[in-house]
N, CA, C and O atoms as a GROMACS GRO file, in nm:
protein
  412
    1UNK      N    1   2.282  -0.162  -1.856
    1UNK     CA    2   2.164  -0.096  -1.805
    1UNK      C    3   2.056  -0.200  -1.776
    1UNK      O    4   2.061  -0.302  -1.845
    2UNK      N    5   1.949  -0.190  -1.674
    2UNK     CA    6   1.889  -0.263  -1.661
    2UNK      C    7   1.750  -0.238  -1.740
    2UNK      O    8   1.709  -0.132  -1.789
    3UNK      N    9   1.683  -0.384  -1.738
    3UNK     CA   10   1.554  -0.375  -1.804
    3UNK      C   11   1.461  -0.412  -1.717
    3UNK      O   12   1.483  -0.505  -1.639
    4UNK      N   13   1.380  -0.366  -1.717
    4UNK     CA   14   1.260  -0.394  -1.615
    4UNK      C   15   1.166  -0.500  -1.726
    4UNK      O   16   1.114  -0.450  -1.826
    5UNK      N   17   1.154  -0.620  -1.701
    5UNK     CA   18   1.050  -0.706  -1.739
    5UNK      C   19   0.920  -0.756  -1.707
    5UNK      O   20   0.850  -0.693  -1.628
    6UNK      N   21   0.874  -0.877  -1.766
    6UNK     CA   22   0.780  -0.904  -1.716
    6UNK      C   23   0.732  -0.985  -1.560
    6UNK      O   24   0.618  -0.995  -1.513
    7UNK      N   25   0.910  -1.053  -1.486
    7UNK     CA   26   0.885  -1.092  -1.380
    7UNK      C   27   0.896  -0.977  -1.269
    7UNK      O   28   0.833  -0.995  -1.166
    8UNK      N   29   0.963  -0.878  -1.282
    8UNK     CA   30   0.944  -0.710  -1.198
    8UNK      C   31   0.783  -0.725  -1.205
    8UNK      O   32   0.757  -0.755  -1.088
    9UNK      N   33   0.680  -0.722  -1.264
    9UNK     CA   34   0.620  -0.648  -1.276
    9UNK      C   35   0.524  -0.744  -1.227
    9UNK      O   36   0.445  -0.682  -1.156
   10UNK      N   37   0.490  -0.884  -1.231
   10UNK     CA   38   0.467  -0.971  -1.187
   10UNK      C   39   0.475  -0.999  -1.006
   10UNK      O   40   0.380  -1.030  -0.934
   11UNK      N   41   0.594  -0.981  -0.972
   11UNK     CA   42   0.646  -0.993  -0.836
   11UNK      C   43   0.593  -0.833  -0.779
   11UNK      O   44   0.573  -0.808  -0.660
   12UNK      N   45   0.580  -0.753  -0.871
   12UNK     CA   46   0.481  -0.578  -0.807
   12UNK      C   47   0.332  -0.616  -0.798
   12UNK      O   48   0.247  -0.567  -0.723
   13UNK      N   49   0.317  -0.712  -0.891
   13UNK     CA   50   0.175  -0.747  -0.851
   13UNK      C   51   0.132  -0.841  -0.810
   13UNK      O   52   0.012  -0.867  -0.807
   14UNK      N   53   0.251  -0.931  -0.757
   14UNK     CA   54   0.189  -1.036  -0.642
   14UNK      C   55   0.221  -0.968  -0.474
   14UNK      O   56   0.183  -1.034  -0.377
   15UNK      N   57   0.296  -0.828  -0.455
   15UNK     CA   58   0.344  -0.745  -0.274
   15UNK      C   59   0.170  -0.709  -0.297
   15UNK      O   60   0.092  -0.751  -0.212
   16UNK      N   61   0.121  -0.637  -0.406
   16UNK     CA   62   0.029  -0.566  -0.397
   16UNK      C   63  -0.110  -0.633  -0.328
   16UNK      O   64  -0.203  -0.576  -0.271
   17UNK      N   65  -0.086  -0.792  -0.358
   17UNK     CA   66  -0.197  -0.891  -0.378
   17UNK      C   67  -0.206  -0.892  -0.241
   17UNK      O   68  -0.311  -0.888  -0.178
   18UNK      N   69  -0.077  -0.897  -0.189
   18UNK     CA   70   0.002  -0.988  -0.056
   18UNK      C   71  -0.059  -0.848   0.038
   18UNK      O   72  -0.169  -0.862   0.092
   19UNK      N   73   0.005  -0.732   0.053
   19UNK     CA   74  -0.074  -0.637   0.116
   19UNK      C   75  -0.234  -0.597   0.144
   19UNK      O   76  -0.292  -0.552   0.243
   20UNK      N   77  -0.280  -0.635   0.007
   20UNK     CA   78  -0.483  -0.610   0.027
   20UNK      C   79  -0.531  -0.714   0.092
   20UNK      O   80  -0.622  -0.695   0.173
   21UNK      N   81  -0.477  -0.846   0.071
   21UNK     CA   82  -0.516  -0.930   0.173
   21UNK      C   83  -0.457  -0.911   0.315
   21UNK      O   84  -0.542  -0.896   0.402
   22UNK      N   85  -0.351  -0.911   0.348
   22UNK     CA   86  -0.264  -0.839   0.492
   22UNK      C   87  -0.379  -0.716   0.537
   22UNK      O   88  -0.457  -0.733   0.630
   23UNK      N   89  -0.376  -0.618   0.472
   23UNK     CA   90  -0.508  -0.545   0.519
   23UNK      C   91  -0.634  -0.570   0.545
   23UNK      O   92  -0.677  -0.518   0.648
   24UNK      N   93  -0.712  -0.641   0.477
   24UNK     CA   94  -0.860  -0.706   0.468
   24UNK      C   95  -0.817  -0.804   0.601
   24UNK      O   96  -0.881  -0.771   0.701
   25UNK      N   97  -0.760  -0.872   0.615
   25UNK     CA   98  -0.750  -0.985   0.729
   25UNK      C   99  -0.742  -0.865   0.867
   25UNK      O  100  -0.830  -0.853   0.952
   26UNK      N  101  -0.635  -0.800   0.860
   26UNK     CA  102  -0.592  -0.707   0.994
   26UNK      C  103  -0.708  -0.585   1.058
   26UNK      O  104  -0.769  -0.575   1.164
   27UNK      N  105  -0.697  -0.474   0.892
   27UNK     CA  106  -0.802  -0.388   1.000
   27UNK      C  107  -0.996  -0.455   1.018
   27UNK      O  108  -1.064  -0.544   0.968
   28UNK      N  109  -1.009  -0.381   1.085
   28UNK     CA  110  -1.168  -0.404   1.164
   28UNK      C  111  -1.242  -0.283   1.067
   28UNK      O  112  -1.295  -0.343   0.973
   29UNK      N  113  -1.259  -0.178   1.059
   29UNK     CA  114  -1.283  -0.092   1.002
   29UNK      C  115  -1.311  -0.097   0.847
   29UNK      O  116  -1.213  -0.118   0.775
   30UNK      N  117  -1.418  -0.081   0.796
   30UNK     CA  118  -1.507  -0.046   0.721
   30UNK      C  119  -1.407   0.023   0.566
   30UNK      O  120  -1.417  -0.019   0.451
   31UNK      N  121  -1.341   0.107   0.602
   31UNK     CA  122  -1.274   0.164   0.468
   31UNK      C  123  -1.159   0.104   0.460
   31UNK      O  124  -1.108   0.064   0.356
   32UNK      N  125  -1.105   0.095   0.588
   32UNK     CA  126  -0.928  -0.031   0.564
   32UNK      C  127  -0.982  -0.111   0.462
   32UNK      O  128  -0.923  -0.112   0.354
   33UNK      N  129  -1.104  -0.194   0.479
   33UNK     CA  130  -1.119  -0.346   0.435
   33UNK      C  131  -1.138  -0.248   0.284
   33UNK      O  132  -1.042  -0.258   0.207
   34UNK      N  133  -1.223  -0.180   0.250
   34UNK     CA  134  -1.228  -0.103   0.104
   34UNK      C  135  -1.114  -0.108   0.017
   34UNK      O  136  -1.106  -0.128  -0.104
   35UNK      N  137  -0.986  -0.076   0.145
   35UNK     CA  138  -0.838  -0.002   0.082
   35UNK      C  139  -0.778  -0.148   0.023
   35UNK      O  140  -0.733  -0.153  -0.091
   36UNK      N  141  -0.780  -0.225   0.082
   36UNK     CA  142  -0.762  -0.376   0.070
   36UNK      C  143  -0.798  -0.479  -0.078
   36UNK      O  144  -0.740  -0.556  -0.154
   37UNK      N  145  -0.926  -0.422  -0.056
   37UNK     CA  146  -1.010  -0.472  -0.195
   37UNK      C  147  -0.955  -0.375  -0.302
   37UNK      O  148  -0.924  -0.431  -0.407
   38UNK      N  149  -0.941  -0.270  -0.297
   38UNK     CA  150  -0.881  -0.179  -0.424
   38UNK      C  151  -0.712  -0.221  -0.459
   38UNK      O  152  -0.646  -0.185  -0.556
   39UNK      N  153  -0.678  -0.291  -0.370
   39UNK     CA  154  -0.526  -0.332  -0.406
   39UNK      C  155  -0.545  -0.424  -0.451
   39UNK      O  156  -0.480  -0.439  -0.554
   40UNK      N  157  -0.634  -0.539  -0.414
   40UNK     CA  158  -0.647  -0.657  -0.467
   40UNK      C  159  -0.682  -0.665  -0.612
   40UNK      O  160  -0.672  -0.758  -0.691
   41UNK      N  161  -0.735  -0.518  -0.629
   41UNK     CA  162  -0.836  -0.516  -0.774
   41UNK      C  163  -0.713  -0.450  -0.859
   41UNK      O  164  -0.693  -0.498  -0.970
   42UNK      N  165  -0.627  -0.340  -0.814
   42UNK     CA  166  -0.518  -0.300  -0.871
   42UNK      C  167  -0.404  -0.414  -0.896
   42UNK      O  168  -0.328  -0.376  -0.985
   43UNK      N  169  -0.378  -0.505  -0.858
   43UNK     CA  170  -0.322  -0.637  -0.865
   43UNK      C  171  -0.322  -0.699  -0.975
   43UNK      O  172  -0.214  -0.704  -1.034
   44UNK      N  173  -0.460  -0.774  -1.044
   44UNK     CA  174  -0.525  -0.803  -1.121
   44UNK      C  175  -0.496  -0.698  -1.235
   44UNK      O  176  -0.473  -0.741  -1.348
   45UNK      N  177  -0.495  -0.580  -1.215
   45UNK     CA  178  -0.526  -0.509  -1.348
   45UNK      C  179  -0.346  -0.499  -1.365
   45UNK      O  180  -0.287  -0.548  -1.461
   46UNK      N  181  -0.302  -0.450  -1.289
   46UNK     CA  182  -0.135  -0.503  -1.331
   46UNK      C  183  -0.079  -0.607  -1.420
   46UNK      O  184   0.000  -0.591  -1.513
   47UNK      N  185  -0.135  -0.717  -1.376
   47UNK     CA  186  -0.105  -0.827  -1.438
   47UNK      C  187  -0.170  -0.825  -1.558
   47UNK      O  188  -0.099  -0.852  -1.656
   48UNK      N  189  -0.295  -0.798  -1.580
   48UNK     CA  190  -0.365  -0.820  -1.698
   48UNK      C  191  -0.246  -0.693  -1.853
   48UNK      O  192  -0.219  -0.722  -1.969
   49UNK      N  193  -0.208  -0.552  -1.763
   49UNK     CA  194  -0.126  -0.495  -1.838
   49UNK      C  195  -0.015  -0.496  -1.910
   49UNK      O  196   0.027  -0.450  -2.016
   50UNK      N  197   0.043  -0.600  -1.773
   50UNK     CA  198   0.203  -0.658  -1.799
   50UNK      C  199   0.168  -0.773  -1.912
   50UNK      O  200   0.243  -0.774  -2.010
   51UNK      N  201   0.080  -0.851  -1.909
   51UNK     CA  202   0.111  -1.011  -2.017
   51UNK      C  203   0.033  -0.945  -2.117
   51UNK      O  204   0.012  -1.023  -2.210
   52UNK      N  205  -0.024  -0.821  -2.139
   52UNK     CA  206  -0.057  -0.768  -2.289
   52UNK      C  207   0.031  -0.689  -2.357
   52UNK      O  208   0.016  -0.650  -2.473
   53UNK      N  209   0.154  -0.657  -2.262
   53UNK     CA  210   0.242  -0.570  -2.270
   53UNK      C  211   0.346  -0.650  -2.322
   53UNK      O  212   0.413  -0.605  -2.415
   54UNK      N  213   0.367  -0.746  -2.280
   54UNK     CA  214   0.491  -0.857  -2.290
   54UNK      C  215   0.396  -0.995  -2.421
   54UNK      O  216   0.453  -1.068  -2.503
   55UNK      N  217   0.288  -0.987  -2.401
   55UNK     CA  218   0.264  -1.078  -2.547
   55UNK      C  219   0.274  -1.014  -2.641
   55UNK      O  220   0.253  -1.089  -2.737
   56UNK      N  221   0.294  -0.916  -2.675
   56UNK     CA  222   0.286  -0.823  -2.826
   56UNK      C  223   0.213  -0.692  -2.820
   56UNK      O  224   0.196  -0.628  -2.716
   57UNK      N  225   0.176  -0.660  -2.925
   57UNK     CA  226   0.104  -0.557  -2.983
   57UNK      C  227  -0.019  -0.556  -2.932
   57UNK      O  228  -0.068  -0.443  -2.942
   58UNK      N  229  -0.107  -0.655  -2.868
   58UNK     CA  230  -0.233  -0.669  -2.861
   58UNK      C  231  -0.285  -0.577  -2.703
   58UNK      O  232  -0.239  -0.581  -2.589
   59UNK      N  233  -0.403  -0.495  -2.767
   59UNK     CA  234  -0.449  -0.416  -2.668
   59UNK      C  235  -0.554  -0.476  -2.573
   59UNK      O  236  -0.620  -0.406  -2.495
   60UNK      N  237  -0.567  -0.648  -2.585
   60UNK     CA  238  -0.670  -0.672  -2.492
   60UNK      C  239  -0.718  -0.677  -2.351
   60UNK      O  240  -0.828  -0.666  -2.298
   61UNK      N  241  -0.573  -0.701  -2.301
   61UNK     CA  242  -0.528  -0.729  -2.173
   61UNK      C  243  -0.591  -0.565  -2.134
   61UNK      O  244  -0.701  -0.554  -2.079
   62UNK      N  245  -0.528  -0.476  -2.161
   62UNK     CA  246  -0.506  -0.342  -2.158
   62UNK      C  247  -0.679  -0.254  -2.149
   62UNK      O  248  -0.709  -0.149  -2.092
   63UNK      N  249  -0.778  -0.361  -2.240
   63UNK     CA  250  -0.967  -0.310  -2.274
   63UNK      C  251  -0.956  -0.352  -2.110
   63UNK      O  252  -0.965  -0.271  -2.018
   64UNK      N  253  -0.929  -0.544  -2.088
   64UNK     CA  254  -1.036  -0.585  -1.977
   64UNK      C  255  -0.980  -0.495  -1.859
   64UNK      O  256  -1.059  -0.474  -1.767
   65UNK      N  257  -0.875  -0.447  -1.854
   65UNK     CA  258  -0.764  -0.377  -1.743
   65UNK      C  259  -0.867  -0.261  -1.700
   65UNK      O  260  -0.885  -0.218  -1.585
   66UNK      N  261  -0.936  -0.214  -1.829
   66UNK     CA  262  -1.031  -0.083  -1.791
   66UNK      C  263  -1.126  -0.103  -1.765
   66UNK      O  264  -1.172  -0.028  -1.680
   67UNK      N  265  -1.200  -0.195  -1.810
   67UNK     CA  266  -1.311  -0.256  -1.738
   67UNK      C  267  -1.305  -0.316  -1.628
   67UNK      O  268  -1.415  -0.368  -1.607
   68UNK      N  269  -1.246  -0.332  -1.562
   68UNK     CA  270  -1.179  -0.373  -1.424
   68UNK      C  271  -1.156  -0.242  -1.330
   68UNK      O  272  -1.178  -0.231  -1.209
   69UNK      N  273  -1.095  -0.128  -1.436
   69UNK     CA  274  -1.110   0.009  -1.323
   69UNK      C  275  -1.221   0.055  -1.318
   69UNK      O  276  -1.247   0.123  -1.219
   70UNK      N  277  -1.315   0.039  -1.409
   70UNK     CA  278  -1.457   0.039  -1.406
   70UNK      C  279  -1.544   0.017  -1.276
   70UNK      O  280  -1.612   0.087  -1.202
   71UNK      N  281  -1.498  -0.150  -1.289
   71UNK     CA  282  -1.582  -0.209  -1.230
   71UNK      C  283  -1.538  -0.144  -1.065
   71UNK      O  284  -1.618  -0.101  -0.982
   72UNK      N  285  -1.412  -0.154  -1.053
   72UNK     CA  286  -1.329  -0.140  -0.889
   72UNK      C  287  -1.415   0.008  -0.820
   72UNK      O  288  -1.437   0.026  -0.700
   73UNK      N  289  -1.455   0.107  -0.941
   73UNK     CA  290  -1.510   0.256  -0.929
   73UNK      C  291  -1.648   0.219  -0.895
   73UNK      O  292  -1.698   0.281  -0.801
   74UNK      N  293  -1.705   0.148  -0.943
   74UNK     CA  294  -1.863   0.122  -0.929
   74UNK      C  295  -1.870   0.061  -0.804
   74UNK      O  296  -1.949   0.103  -0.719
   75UNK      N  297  -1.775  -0.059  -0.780
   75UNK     CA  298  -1.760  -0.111  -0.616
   75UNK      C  299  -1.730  -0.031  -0.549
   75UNK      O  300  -1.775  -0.073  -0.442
   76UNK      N  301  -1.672   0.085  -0.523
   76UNK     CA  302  -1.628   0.175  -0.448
   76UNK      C  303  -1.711   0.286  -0.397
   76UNK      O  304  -1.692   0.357  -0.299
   77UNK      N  305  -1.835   0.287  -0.506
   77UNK     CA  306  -1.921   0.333  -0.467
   77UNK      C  307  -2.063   0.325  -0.407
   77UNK      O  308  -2.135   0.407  -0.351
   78UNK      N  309  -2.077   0.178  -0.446
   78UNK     CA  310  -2.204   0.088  -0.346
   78UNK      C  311  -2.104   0.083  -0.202
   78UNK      O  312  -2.136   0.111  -0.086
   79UNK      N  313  -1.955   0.030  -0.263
   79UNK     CA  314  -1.931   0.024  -0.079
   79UNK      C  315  -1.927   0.104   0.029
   79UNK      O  316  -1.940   0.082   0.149
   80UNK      N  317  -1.894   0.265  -0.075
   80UNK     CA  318  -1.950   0.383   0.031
   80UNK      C  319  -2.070   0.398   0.064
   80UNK      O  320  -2.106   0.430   0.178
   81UNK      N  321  -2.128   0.381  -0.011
   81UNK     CA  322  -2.310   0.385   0.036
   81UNK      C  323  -2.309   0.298   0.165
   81UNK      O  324  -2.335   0.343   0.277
   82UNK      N  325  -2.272   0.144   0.134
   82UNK     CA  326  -2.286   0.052   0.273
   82UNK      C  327  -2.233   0.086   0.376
   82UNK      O  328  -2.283   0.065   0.487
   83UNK      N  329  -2.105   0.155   0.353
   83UNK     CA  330  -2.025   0.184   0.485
   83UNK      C  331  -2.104   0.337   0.538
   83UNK      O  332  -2.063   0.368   0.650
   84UNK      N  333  -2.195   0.425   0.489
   84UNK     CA  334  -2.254   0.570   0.530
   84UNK      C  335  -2.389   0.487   0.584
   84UNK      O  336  -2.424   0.524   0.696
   85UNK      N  337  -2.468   0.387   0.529
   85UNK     CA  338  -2.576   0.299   0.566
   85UNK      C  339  -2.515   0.267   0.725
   85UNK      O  340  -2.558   0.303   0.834
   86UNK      N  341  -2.389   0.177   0.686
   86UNK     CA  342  -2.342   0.146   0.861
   86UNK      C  343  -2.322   0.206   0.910
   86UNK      O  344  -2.290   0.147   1.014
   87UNK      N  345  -2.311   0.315   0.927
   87UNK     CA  346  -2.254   0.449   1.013
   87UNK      C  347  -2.393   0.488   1.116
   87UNK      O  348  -2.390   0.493   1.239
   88UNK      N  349  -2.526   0.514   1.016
   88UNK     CA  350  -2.628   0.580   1.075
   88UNK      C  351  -2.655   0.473   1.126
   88UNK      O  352  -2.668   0.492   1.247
   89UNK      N  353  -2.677   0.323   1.088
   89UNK     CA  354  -2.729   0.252   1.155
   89UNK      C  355  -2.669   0.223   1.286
   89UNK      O  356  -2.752   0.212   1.376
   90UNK      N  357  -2.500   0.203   1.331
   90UNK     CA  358  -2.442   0.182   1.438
   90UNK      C  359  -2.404   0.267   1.496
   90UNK      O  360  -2.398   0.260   1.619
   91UNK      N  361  -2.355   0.410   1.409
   91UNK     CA  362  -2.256   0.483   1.479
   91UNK      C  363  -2.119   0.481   1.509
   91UNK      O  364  -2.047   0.566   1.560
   92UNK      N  365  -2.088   0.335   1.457
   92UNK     CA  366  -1.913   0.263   1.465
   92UNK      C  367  -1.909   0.232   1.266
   92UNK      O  368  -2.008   0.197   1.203
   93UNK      N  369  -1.790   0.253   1.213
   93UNK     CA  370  -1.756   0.169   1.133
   93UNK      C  371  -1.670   0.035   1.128
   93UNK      O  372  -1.625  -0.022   1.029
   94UNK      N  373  -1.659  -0.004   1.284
   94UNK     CA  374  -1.640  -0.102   1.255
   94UNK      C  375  -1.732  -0.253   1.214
   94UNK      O  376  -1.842  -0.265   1.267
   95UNK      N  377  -1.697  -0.334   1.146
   95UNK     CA  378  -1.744  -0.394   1.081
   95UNK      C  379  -1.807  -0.510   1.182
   95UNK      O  380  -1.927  -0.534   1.195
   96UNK      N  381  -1.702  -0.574   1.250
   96UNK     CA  382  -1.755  -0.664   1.397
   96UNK      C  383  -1.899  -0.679   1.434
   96UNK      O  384  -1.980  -0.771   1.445
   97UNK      N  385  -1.892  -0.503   1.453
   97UNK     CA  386  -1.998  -0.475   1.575
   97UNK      C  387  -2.138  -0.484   1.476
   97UNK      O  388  -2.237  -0.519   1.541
   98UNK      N  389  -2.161  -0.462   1.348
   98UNK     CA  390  -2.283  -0.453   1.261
   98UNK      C  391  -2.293  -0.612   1.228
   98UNK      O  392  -2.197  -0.682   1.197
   99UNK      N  393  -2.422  -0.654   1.240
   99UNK     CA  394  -2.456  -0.833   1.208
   99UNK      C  395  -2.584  -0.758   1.137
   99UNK      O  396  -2.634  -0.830   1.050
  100UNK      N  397  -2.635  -0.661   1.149
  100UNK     CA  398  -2.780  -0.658   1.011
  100UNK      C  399  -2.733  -0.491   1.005
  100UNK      O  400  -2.671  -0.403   1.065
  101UNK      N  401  -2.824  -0.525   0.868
  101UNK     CA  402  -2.820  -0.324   0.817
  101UNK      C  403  -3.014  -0.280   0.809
  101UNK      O  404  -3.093  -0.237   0.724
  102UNK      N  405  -3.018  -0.319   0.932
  102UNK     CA  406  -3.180  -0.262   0.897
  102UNK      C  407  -3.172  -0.152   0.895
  102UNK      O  408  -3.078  -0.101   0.955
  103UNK      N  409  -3.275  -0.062   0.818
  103UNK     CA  410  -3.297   0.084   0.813
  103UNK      C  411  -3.425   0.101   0.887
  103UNK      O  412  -3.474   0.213   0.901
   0.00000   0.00000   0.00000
């Protein structure tokens, strides 16, 4: 039977890394680049799960992992604000076309 280890889980969180950047580089658009950054941030917290998971008993990896979904929730929500800010101000979400956010 197989075991799923710590390099599975490692190599799941380096496609994940590999995709948010593939996205952030490709789309133009305002929430793509969001979707991008939340993989990148889900990445990170993978890894931090897997080497607390695979060093032992210890729940630390596992605290900063939540403070990290924390933090990814709090970014997610200034970045909606910026991206509803860019909206009224341009009318496009794409990102290109906005160089200031005056109100």
């Amino acid at each position: 039977m197989w075991t799923i280890g710590l390099t599975h889980y490692l190599i799941l969180a380096a496609m994940l890394f590999c995709i948010g950047v593939a996205v952030i580089v490709t789309k133009r658009n305002a929430i793509g680049i969001l979707f991008g950054v939340e993989l990148i941030l889900n990445a990170g917290n993978l890894n931090l799960v897997a080497f607390s998971r695979y060093r032992g008993a210890d729940i630390a990896g596992q605290v900063v992992a939540m403070f990290g979904i924390v933090l990814a929730a709090a970014e997610a929500a200034i970045a909606v604000a910026i991206v509803v800010n860019l909206y009224n101000a341009t009318a496009t979400i794409d990102v290109d076309s906005a160089t200031t956010l005056r109100g």
